[in-house]
mmCIF file of the N, C-alpha and C atoms, coordinates in Angstrom:
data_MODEL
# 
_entry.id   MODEL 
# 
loop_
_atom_site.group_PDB 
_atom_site.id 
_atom_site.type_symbol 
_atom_site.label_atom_id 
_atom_site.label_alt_id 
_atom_site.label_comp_id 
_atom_site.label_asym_id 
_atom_site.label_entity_id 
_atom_site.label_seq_id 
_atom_site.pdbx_PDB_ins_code 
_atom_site.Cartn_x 
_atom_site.Cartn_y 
_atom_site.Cartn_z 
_atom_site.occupancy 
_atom_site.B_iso_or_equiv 
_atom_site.pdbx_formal_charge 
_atom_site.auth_seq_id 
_atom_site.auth_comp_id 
_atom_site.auth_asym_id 
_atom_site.auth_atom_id 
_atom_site.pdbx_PDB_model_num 
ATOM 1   N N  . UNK A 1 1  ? 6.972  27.179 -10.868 1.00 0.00 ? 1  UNK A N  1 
ATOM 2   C CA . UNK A 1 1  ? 7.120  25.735 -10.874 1.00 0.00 ? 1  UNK A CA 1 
ATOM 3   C C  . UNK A 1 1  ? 5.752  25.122 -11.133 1.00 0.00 ? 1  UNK A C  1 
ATOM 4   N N  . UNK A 1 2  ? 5.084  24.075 -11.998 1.00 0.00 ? 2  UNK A N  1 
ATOM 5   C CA . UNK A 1 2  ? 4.918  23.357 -11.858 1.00 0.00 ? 2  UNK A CA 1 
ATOM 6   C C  . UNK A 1 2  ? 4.369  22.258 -11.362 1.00 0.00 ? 2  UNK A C  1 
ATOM 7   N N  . UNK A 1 3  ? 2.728  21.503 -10.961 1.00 0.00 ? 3  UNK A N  1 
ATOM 8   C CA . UNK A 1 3  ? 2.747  20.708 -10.356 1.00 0.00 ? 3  UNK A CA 1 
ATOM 9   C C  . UNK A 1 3  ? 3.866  19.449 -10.921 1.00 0.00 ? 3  UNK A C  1 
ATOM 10  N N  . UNK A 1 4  ? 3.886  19.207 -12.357 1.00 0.00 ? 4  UNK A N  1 
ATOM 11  C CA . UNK A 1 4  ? 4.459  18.072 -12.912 1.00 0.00 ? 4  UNK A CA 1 
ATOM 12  C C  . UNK A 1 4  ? 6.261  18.386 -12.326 1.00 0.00 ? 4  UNK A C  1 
ATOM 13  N N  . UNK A 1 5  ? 6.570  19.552 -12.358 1.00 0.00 ? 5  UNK A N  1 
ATOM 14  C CA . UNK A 1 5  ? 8.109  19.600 -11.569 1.00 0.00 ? 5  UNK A CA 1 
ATOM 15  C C  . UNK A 1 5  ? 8.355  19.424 -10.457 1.00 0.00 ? 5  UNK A C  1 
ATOM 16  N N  . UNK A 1 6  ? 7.574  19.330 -9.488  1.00 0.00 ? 6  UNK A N  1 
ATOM 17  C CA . UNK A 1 6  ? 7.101  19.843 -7.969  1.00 0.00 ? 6  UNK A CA 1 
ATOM 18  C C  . UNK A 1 6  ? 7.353  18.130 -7.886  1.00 0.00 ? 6  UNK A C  1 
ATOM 19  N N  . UNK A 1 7  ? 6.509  17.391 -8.591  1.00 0.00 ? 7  UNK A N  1 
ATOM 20  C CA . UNK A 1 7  ? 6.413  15.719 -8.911  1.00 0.00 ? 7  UNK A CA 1 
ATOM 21  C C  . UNK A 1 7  ? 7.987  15.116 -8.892  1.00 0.00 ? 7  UNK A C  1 
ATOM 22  N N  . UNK A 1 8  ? 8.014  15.950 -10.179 1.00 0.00 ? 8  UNK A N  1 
ATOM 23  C CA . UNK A 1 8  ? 9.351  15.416 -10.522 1.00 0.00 ? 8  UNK A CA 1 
ATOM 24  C C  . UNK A 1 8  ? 10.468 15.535 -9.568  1.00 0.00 ? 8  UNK A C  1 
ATOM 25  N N  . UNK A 1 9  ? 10.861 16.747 -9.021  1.00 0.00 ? 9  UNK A N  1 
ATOM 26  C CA . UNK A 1 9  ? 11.551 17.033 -8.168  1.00 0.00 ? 9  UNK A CA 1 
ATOM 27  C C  . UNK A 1 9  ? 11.706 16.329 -6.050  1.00 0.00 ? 9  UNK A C  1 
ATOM 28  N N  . UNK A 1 10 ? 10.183 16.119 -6.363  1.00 0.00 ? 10 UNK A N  1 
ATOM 29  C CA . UNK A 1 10 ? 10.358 15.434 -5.035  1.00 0.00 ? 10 UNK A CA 1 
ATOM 30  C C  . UNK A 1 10 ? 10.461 13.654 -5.340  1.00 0.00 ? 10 UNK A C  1 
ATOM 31  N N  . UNK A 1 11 ? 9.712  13.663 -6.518  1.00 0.00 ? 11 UNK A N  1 
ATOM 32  C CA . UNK A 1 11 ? 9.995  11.932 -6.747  1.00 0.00 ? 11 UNK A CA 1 
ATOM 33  C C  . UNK A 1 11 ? 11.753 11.990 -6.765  1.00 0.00 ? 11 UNK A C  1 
ATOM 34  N N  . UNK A 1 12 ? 12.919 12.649 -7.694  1.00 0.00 ? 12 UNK A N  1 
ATOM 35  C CA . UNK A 1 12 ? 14.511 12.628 -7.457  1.00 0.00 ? 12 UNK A CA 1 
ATOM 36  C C  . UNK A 1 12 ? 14.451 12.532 -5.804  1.00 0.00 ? 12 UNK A C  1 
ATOM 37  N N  . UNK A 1 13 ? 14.683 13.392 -5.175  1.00 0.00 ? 13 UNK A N  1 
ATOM 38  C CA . UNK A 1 13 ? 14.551 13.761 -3.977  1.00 0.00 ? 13 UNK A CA 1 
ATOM 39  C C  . UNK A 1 13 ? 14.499 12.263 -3.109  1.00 0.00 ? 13 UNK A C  1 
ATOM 40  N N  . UNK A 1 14 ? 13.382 12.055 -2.933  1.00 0.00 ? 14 UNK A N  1 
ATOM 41  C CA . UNK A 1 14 ? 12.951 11.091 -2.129  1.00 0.00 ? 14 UNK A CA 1 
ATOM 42  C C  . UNK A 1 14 ? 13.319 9.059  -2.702  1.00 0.00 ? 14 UNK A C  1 
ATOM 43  N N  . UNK A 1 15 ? 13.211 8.911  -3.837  1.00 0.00 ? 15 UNK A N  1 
ATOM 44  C CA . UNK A 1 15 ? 13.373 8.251  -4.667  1.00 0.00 ? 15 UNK A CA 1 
ATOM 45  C C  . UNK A 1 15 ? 12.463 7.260  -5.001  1.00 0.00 ? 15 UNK A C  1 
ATOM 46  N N  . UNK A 1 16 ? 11.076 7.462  -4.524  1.00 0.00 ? 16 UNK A N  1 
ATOM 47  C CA . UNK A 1 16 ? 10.076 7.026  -4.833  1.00 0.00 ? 16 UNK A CA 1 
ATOM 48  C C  . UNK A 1 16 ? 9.553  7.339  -6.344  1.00 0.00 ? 16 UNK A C  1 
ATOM 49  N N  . UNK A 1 17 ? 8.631  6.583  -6.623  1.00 0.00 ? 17 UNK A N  1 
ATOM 50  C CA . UNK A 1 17 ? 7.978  6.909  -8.325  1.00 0.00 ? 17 UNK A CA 1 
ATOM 51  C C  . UNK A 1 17 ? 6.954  8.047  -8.196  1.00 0.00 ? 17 UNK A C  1 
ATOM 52  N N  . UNK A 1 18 ? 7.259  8.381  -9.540  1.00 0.00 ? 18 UNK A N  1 
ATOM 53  C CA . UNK A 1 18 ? 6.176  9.578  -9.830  1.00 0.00 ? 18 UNK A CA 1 
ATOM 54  C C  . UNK A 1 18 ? 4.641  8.973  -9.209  1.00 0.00 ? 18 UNK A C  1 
ATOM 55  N N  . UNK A 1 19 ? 4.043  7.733  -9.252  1.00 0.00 ? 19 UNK A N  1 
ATOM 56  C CA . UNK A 1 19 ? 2.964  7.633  -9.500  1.00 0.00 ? 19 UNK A CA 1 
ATOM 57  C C  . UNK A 1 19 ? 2.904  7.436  -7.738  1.00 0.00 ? 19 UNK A C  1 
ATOM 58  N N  . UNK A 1 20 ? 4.045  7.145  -7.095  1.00 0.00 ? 20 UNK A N  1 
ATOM 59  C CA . UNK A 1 20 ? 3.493  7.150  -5.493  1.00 0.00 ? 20 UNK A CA 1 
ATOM 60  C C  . UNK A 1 20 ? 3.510  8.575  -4.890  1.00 0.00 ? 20 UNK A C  1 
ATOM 61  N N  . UNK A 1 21 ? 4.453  9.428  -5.491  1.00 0.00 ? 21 UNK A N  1 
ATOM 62  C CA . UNK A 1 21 ? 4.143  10.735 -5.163  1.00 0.00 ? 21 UNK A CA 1 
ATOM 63  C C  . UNK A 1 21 ? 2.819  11.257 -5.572  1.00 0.00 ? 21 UNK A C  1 
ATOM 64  N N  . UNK A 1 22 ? 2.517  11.206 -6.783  1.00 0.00 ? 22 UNK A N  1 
ATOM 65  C CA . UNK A 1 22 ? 1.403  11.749 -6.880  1.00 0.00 ? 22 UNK A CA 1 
ATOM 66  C C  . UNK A 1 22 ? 0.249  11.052 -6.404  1.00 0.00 ? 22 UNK A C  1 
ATOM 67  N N  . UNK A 1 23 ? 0.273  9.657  -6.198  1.00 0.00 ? 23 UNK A N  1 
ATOM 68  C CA . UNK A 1 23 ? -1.027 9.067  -4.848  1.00 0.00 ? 23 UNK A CA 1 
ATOM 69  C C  . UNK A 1 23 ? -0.575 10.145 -3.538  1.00 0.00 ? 23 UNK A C  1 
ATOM 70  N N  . UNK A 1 24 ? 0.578  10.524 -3.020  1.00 0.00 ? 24 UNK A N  1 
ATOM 71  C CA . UNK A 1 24 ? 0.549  10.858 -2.094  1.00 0.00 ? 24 UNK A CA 1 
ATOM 72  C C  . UNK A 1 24 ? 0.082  12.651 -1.623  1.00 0.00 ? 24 UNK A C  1 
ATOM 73  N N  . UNK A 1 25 ? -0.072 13.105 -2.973  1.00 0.00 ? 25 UNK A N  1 
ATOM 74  C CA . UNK A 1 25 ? -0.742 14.472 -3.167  1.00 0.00 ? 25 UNK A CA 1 
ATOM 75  C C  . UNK A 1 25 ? -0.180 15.884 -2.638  1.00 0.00 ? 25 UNK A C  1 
ATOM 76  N N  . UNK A 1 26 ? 1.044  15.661 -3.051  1.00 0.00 ? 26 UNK A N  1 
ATOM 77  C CA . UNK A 1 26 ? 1.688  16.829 -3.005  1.00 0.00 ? 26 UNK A CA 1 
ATOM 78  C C  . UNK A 1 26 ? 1.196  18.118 -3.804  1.00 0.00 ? 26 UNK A C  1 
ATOM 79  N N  . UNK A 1 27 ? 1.350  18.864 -3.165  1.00 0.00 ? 27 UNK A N  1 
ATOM 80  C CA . UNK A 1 27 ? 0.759  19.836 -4.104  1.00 0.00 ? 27 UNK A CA 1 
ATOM 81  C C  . UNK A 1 27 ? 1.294  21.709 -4.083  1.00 0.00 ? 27 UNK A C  1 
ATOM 82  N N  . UNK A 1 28 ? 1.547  22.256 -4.922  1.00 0.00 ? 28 UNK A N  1 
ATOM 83  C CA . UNK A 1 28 ? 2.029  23.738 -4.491  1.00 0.00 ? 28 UNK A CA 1 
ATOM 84  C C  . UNK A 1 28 ? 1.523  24.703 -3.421  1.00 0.00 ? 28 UNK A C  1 
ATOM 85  N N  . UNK A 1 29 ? 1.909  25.082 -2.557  1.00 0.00 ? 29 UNK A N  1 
ATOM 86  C CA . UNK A 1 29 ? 1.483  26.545 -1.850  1.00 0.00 ? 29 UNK A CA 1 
ATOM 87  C C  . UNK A 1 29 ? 1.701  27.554 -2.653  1.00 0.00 ? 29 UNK A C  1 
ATOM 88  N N  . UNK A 1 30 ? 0.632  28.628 -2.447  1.00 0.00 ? 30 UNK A N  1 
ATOM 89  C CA . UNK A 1 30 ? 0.410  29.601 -2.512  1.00 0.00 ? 30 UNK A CA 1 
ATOM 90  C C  . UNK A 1 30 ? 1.371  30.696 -1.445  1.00 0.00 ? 30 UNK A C  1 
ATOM 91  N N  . UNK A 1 31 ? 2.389  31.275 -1.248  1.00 0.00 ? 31 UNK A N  1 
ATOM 92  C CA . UNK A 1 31 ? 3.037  32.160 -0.739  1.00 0.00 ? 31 UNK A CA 1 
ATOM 93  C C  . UNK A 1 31 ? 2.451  32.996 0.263   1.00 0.00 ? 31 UNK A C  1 
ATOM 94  N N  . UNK A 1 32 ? 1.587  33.791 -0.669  1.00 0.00 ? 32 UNK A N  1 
ATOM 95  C CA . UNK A 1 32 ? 0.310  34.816 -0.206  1.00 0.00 ? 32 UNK A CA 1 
ATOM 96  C C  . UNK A 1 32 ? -0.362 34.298 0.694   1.00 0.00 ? 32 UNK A C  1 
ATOM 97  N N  . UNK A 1 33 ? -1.278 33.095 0.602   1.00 0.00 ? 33 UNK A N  1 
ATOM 98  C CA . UNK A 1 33 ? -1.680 32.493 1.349   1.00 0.00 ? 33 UNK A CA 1 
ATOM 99  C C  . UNK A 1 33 ? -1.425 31.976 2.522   1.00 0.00 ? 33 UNK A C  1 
ATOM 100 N N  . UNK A 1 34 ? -1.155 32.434 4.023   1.00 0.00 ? 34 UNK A N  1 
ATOM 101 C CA . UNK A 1 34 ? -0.429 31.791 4.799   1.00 0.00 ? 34 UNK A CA 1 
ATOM 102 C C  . UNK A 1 34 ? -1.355 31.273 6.233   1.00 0.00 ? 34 UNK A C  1 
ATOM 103 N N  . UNK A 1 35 ? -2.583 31.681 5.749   1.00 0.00 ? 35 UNK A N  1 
ATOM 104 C CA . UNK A 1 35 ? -3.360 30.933 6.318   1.00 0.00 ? 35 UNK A CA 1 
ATOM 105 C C  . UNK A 1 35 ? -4.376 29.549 5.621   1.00 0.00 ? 35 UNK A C  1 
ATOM 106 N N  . UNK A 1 36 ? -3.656 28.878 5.077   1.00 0.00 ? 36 UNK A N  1 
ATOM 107 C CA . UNK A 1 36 ? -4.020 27.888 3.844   1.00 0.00 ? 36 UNK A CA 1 
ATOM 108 C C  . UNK A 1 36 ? -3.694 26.767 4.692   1.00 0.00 ? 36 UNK A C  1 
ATOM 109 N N  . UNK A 1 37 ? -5.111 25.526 5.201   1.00 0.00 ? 37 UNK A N  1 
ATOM 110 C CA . UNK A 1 37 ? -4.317 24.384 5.532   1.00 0.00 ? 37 UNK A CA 1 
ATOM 111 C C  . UNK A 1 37 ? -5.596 23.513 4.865   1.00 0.00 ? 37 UNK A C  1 
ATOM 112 N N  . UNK A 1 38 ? -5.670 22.470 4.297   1.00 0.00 ? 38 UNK A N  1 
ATOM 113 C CA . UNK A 1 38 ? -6.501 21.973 3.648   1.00 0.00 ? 38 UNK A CA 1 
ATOM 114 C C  . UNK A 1 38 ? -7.299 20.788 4.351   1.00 0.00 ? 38 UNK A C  1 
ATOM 115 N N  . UNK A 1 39 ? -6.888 20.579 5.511   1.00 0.00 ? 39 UNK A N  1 
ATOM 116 C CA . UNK A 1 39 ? -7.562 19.764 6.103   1.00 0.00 ? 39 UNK A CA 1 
ATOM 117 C C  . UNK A 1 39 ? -7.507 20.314 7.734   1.00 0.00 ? 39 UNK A C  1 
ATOM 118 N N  . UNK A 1 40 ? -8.112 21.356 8.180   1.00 0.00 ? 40 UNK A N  1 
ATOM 119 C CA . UNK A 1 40 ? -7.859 22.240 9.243   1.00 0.00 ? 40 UNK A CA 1 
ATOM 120 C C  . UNK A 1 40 ? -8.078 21.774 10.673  1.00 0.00 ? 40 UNK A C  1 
ATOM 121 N N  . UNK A 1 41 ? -7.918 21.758 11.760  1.00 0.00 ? 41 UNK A N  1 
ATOM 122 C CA . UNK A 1 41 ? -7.550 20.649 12.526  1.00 0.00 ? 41 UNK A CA 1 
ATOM 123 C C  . UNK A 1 41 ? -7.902 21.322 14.548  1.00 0.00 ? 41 UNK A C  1 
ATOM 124 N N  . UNK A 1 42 ? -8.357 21.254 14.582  1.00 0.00 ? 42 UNK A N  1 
ATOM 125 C CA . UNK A 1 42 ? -8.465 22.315 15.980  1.00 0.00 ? 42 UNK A CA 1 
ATOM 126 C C  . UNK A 1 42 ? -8.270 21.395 17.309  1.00 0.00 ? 42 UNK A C  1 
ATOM 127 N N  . UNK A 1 43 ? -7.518 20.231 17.092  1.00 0.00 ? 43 UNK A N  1 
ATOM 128 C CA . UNK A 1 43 ? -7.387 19.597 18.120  1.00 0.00 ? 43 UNK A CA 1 
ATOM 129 C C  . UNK A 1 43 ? -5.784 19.484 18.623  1.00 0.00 ? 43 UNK A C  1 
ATOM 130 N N  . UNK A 1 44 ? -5.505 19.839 19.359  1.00 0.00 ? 44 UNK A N  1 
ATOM 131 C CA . UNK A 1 44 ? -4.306 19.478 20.072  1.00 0.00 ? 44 UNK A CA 1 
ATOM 132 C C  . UNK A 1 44 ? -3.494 18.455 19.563  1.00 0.00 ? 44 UNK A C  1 
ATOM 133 N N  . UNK A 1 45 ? -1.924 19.203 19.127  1.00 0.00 ? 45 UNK A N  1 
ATOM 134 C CA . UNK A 1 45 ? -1.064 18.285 18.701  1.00 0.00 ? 45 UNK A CA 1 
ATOM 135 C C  . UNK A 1 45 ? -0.939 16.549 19.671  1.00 0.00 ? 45 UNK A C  1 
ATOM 136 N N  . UNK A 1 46 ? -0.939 15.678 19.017  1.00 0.00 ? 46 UNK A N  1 
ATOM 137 C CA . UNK A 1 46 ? -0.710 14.407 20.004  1.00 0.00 ? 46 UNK A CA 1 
ATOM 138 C C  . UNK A 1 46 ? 0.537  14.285 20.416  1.00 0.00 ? 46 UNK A C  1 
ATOM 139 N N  . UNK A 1 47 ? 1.009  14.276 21.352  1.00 0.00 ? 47 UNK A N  1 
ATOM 140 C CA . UNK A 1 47 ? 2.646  13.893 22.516  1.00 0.00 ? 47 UNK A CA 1 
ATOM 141 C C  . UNK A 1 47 ? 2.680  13.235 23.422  1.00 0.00 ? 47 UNK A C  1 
ATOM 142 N N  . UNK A 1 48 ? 3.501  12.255 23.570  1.00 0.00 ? 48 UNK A N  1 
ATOM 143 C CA . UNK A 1 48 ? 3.329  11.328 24.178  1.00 0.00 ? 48 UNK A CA 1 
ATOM 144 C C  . UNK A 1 48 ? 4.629  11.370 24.864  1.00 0.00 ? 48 UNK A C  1 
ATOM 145 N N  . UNK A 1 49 ? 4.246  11.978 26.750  1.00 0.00 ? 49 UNK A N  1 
ATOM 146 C CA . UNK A 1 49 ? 6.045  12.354 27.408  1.00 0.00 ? 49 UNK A CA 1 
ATOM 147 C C  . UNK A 1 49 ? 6.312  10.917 27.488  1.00 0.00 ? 49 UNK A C  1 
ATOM 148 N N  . UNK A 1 50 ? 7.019  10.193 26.799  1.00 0.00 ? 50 UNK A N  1 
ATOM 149 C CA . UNK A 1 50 ? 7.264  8.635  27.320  1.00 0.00 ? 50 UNK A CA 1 
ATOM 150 C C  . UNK A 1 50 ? 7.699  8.412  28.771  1.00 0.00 ? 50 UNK A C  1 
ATOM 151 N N  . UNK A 1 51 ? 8.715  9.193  29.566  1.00 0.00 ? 51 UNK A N  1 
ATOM 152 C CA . UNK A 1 51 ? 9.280  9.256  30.609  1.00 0.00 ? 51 UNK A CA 1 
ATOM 153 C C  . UNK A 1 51 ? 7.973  9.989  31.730  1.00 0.00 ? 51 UNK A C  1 
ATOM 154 N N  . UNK A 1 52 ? 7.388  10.612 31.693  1.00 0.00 ? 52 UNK A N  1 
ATOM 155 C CA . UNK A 1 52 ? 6.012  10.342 32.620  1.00 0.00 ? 52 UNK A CA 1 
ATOM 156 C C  . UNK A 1 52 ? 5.091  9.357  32.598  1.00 0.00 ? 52 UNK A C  1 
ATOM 157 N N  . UNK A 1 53 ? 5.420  9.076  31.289  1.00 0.00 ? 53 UNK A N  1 
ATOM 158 C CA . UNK A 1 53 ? 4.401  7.738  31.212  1.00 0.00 ? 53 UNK A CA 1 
ATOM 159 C C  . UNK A 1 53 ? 4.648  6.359  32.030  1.00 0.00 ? 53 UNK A C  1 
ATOM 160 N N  . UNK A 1 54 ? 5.839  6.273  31.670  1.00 0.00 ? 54 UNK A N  1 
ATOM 161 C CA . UNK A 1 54 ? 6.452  5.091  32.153  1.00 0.00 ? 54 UNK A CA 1 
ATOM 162 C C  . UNK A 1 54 ? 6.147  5.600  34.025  1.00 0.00 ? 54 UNK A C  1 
ATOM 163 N N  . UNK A 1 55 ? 6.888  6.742  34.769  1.00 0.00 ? 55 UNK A N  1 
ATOM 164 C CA . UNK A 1 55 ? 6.268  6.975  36.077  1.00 0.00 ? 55 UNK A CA 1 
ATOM 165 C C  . UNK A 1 55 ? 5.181  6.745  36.297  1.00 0.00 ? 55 UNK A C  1 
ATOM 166 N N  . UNK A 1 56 ? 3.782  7.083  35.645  1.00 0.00 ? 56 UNK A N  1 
ATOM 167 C CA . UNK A 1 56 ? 2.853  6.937  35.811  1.00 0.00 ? 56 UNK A CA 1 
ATOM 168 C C  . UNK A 1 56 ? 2.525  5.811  35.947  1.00 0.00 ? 56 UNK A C  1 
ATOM 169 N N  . UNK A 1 57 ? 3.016  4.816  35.471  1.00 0.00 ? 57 UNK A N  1 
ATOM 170 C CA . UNK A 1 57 ? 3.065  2.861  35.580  1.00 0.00 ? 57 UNK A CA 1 
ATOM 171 C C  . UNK A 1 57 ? 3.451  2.580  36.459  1.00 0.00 ? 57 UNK A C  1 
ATOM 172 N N  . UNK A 1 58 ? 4.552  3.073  36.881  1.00 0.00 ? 58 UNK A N  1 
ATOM 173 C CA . UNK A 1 58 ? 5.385  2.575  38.072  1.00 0.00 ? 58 UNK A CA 1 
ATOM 174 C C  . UNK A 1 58 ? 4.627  2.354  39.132  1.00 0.00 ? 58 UNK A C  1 
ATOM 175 N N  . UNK A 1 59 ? 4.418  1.631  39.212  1.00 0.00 ? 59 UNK A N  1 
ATOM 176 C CA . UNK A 1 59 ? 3.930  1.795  40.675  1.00 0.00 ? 59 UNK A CA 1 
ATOM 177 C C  . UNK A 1 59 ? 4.206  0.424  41.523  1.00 0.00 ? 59 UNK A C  1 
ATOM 178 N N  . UNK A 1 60 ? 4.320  0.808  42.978  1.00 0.00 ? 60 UNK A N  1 
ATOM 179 C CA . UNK A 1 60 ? 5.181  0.205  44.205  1.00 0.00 ? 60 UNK A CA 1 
ATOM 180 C C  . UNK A 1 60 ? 4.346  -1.182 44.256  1.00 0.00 ? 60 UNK A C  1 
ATOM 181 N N  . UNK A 1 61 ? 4.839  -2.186 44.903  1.00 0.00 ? 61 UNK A N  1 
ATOM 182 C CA . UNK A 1 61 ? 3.812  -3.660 45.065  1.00 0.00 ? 61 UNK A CA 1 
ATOM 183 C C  . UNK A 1 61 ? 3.484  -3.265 46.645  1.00 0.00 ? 61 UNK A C  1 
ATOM 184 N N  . UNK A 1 62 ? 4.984  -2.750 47.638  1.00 0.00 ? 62 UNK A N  1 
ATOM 185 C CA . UNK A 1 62 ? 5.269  -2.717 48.778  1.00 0.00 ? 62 UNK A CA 1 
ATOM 186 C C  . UNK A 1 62 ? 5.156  -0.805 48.860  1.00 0.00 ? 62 UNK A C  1 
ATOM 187 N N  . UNK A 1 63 ? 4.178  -0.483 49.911  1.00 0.00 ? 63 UNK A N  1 
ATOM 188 C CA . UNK A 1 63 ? 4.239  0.973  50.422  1.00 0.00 ? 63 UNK A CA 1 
ATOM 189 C C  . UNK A 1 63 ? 5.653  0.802  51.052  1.00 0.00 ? 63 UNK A C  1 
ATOM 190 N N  . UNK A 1 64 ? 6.502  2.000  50.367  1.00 0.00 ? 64 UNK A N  1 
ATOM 191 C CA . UNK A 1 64 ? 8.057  2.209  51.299  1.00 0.00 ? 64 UNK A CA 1 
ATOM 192 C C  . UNK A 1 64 ? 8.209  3.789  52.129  1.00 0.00 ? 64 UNK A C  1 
ATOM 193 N N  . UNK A 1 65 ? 8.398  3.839  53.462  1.00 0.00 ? 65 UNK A N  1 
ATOM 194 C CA . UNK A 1 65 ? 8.428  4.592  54.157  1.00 0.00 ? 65 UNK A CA 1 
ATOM 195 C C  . UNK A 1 65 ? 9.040  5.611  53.428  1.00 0.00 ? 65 UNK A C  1 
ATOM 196 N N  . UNK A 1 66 ? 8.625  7.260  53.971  1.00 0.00 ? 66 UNK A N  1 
ATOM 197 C CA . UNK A 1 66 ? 9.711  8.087  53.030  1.00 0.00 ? 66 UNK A CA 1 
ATOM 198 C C  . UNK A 1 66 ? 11.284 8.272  53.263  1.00 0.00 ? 66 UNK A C  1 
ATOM 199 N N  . UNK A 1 67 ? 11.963 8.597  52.304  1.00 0.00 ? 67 UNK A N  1 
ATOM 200 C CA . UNK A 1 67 ? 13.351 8.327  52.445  1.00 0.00 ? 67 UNK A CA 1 
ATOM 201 C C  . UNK A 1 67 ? 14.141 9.219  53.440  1.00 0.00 ? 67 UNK A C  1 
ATOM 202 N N  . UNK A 1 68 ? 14.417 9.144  54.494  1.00 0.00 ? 68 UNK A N  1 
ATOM 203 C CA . UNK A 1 68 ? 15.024 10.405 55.425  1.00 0.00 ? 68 UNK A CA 1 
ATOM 204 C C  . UNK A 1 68 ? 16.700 10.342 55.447  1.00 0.00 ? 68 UNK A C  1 
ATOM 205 N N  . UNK A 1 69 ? 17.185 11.667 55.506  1.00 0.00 ? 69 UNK A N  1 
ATOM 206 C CA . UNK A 1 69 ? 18.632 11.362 55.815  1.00 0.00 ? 69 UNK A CA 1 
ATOM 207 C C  . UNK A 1 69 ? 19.059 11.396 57.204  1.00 0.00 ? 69 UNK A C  1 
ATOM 208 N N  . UNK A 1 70 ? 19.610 10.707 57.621  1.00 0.00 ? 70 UNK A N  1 
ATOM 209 C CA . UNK A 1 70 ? 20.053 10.170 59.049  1.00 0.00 ? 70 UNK A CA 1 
ATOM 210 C C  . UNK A 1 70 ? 21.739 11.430 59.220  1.00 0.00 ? 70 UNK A C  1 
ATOM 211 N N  . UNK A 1 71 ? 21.461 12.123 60.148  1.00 0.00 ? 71 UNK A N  1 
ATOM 212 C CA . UNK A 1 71 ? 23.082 12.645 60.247  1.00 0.00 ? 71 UNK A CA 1 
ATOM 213 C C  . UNK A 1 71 ? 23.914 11.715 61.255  1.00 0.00 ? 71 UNK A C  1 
ATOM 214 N N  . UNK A 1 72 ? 25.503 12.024 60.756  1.00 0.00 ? 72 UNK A N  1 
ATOM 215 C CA . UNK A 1 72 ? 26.268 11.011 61.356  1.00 0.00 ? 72 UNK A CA 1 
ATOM 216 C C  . UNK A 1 72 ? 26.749 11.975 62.308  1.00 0.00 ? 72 UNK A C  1 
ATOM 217 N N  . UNK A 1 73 ? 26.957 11.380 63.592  1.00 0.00 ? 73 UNK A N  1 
ATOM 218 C CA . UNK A 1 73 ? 27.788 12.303 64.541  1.00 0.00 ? 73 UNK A CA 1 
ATOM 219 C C  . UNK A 1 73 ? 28.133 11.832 65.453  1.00 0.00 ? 73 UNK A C  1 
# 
């Protein structure tokens, strides 16, 4: 394949123009190559747990005693 098919094929695909795909710089892999990253990166993926986050905000106006269960008898 092709860079100009590689173009072509993802410009169908996506349905953007040739000329924004190719600003956007797609480009072929090498197979062989599987340690190939062109802009190599050694920092920790970014994740953001939204649902700890939001706990982590939470927080009380009023200290509330801890919750105990009372038995009935």
């Amino acid at each position: 394949m092709t860079q100009q098919e590689l173009e072509r094929l993802v410009a169908n695909a996506t349905g953007e123009s040739l000329d924004d795909i190719r600003r956007m710089g797609f480009s072929l892999a090498d197979p062989c190559d599987v340690h190939f990253d062109p802009e190599p990166d050694d920092m920790l993926p970014t994740m953001v747990d939204w649902d700890q986050a939001d706990l982590d905000r939470n927080v009380a106006l009023v200290e509330q005693p801890p919750y105990r269960c009372r038995s009935f008898a």
